[in-house]
N, C-alpha and C positions, 0 to 999 in steps of 0.2 A: 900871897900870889899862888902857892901853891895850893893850898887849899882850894882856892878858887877855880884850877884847874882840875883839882879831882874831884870837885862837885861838879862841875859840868860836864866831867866823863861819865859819872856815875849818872847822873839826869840822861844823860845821851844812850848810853846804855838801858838803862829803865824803859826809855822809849821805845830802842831797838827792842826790848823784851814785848812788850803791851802791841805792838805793830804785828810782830811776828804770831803772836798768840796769837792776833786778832781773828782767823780763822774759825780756831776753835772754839772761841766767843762765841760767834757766829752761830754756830752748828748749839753749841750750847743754846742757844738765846732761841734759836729756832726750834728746837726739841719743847724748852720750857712752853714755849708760846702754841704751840700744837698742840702739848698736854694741856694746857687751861684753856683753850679754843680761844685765845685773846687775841684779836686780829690785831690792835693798836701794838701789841707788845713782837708780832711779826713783822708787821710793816717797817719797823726798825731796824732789822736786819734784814729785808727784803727789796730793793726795787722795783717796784712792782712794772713800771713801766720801761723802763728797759730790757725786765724778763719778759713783756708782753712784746716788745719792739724784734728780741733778740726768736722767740719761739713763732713768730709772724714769718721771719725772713725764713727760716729755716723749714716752715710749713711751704711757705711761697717755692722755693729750692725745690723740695724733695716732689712736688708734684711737676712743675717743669722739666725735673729729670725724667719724671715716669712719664709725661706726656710725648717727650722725643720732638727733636728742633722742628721735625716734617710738623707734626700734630698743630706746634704753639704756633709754626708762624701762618697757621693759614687763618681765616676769617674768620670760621666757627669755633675751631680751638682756642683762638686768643680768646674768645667771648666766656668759652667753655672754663677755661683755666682762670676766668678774672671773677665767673659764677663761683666755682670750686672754691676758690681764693677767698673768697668774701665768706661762704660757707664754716672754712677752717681759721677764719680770724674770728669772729662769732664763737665759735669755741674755744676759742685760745683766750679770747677775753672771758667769760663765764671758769677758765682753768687758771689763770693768773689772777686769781683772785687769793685774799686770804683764806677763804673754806677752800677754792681748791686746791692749793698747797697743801692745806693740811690734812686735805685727803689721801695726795699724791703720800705725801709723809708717812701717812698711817696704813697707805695701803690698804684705803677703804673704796668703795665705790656704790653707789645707787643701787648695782644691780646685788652687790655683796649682801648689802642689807636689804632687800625687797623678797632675796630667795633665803635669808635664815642664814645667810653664813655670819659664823664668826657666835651665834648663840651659845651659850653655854648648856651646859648637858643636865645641871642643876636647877638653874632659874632659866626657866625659859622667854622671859619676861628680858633679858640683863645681856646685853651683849659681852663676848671674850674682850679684853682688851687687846687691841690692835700692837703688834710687834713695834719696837723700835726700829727700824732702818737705821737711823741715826747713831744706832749705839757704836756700831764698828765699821766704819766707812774706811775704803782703799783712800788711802788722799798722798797728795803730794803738790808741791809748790812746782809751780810753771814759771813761773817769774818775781818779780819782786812784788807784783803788783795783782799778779792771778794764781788761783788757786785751786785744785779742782779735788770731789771728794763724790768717789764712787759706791755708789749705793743702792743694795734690791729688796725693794718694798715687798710686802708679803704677797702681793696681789699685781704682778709684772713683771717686765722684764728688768733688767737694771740699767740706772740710770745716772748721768753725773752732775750733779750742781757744781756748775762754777758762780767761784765768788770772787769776786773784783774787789782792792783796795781803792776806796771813794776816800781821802785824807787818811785819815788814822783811822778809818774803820774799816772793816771786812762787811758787804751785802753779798747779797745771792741775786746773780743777775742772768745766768740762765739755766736751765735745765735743758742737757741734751743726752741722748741714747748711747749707753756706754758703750768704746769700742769694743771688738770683739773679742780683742786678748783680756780683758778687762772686768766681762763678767763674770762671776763668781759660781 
């Protein structure tokens, strides 16, 4: 009977460890998956659609607030703000995608590579490789269940991927702009 007991501490424990890590899984699993440009091996630590749900609301918010209550509740603004709106989900979906993460990740962008940054000084052919973000993120657990890890890409401001406990796994469910005490 005893035994039996301390096998199921130990198993319980084990879990508690693999749960807790889970995080850093995460962050690992997502590094790995950005360096091989393997979208199937992201989407496994990524929600994609709850990070498109959760960056939708937060676009929707931040222009409402900039539009002021006067502006949204009159007839042209609401039309105004629901053009905008549609505008900035259209990008939000083209950015919650696997390449754009793993843009965001590498701190790469369109215009980076169209004007020569990031080339090497050697092969002008070979671009630098793109900084890790990921290698020393501010993080800290919010709850049992959320977790968030602060990070600035080479090419922005910084930013913090929270990641949500979905059963025994850690995803990344949204990306939002780090508070102020926070960036680096």
């Amino acid at each position: 009977m005893r035994r039996i007991i301390s096998l199921a501490a130990l198993l319980l424990l084990l879990l508690a460890g693999w749960v807790a890590a889970g995080p850093w899984i995460a962050i690992d699993g997502i590094r790995k998956a950005v360096a091989a440009n393997n979208s199937a091996a992201l989407e496994r630590h990524v929600d994609f659609p709850l990070l498109r749900r959760n960056l939708k609301a937060r676009a929707d918010d931040a222009l409402a607030r900039r539009a002021g209550t006067e502006f949204a509740s009159s007839a042209l603004g609401g039309l105004v703000l629901r053009g905008a709106s549609g505008l900035a989900s259209g990008a939000i979906d083209a950015m919650a995608t696997p390449a754009g993460v793993g843009a965001l990740l590498e701190g790469r962008s369109l215009w980076h590579r169209a004007s020569g940054g990031g080339i090497r000084a050697d092969d002008a052919h070979a671009h630098a490789p793109p900084a890790d973000p990921l290698a020393s993120p501010e993080w800290r657990y919010e709850s049992a269940s959320r977790f968030t890890a602060t990070i600035e890409p080479a090419a922005g401001a910084a930013v913090t991927l929270v990641f949500a406990r979905q059963g025994l796994r850690w995803r990344l469910t949204d990306i939002a702009p780090a508070p102020a005490g926070e960036a680096r």
